[in-house]
C-alpha angles and dihedrals in degrees: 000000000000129000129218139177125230111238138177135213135185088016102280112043125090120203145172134192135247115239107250098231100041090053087052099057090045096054095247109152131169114299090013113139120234129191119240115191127182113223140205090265099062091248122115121246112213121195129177120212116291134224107211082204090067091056092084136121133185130215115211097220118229133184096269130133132257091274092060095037087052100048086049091051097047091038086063089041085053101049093052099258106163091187123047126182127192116196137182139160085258122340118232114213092247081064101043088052088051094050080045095049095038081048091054092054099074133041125281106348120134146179104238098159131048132182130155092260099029140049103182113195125205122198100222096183126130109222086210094064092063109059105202084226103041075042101053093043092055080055097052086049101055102044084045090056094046092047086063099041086052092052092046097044089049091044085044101032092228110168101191109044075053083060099047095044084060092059092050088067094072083062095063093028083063090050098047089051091052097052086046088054083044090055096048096046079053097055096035081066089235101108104040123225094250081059087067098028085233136092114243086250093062093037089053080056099053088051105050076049092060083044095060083040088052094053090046088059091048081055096043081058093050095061099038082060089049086058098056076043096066121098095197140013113273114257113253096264096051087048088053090051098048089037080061096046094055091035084063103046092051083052095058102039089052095048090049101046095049085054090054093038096042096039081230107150101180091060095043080050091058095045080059098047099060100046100100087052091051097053105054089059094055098049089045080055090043090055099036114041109049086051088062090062109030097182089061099039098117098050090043095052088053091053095056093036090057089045093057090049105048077049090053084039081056099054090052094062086049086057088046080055097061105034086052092055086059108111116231094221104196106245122219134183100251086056092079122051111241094026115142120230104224 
């Protein structure tokens, strides 16, 4: 940490200056611009001029498999690496198609070099194509979409509308990847909040959002995969059972996301309120209604326990509401009695 002190010239101008080391290493030099932006929490956020070229990171290539190749890609996308490059003594094709495949996989990033030992990947998205808002909402409405597929294919036993539910989860799984990447360039200080027309507190919110929407989707697979699992369709009164169950979990995901969405808190406050209600019915229904078909006990009771927790992932975005109404008034040191003035 470094001190200043405050000084003023011509009267009227205050000024501080920059620490001589820190400046270097940063590639400030004399006449250079900075940005100086002014944040939610009353601090100054100072940033020296960027190469995008810096904002590069290499992976060292082993012989792994896809699985490993995949978590190092989207750990980089993630971080906010515009550059990626993938280097190796000499590259096989098995591995070019996994760094390809592994590519694919996220938005916008492309291979866009090639050599025998390299494959260098550039992000060539444009966060301002992505609202975080317009972003977020495509994500609700998809796992949305896939949560009621699921519920008709299980009560149907439509094979293929499950499977088709299953492919729609890579969809959600690209745009949560590329909030989480958002987040980090934000905190990384090298896209701006009023890039994003959002402080990195409320876009902290919006992502832990994307998260609970993510794990609805994963739900939404598993019982699309109960319902290939059945071996006959479920009798009316368990249908009736499970029809409820799903009935009640879209209620309370609805009623969640247009709180957060909305900013409303009463009505987060009501989603809350009724949780402990809502519970005790599902695990009634948990206890009761695989015992009523014994044959399709295991895929029943994957339906109801996904239900309960797309309900709980619910109440969770209805936390996210209310901890996102909450004002970030900006402290100062006169606003607590005792407090020093540095």
């Amino acid at each position: 940490m470094y001190r200043r002190k405050v000084q003023i010239t011509g009267g009227s101008t205050f000024f501080v200056t920059l620490p001589k080391d820190w400046a270097t290493s940063a590639g400030i030099q004399a006449k250079d611009q900075v940005r100086l932006i002014p944040t939610e929490t009353n601090s100054l956020l100072l940033i020296p001029k960027r190469s995008a070229e810096s904002n590069r990171c290499r992976i060292d290539l082993g012989d792994w498999e896809f699985d490993r190749l995949q978590r190092e890609v989207f750990s980089r996308y993630i971080a906010g690496y515009n550059i990626i490059e993938v280097r190796g003594d000499r590259i096989h094709p098995r591995q070019r198609r996994n760094v390809r495949q592994a590519a694919q996989a996220l938005v916008g990033l492309e291979i866009l070099e090639e050599t025998q030992s390299t494959v260098v990947l550039h992000s060539v998205v444009d966060i301002k194509d992505f609202p975080i808002g317009r972003t977020l909402r495509r994500i609700y409405e998809i796992t949305r979409a896939m949560f009621a597929d699921a519920a008709t294919a299980f009560l149907e036993c439509d094979s293929d509308l499950a499977e088709d539910v299953r492919e729609r989860d890579g969809d959600v799984d690209r745009l949560v990847l590329l909030i989480a990447r958002q987040l980090n360039l934000l905190l990384r200080d090298l896209v701006l909040p009023g890039d994003v027309e959002l402080s990195k507190v409320e876009f902290l919110h919006h992502n832990e959002v994307a998260d609970q929407l993510e794990r609805i989707a994963d739900h939404a697979g598993k019982i699309s995969e109960a319902a290939t699992a059945l071996t006959r369709p479920v009798p009316a009164e368990v249908a009736d059972s499970v029809r409820s169950s799903s009935e009640a979990s879209m209620k309370v995901l609805d009623a969640a996301m247009n709180a957060f969405l909305d900013q409303d808190v009463d009505r987060a406050n009501e989603v809350l309120s009724a949780k402990g209600v809502g519970e005790k019915l599902f695990e009634q229904a948990l206890l009761r209604s695989p015992m009523q078909q014994p044959e399709n006990s295991y895929p029943i009771g994957i339906f109801l326990d996904s239900c309960l927790r797309i309900s709980e992932y619910g109440y969770n975005i209805a936390e996210n509401a209310l901890d996102a109404s909450v004002p970030l008034d900006n402290w100062s040191p006169d606003s607590e009695p005792g407090s020093e003035r540095l």
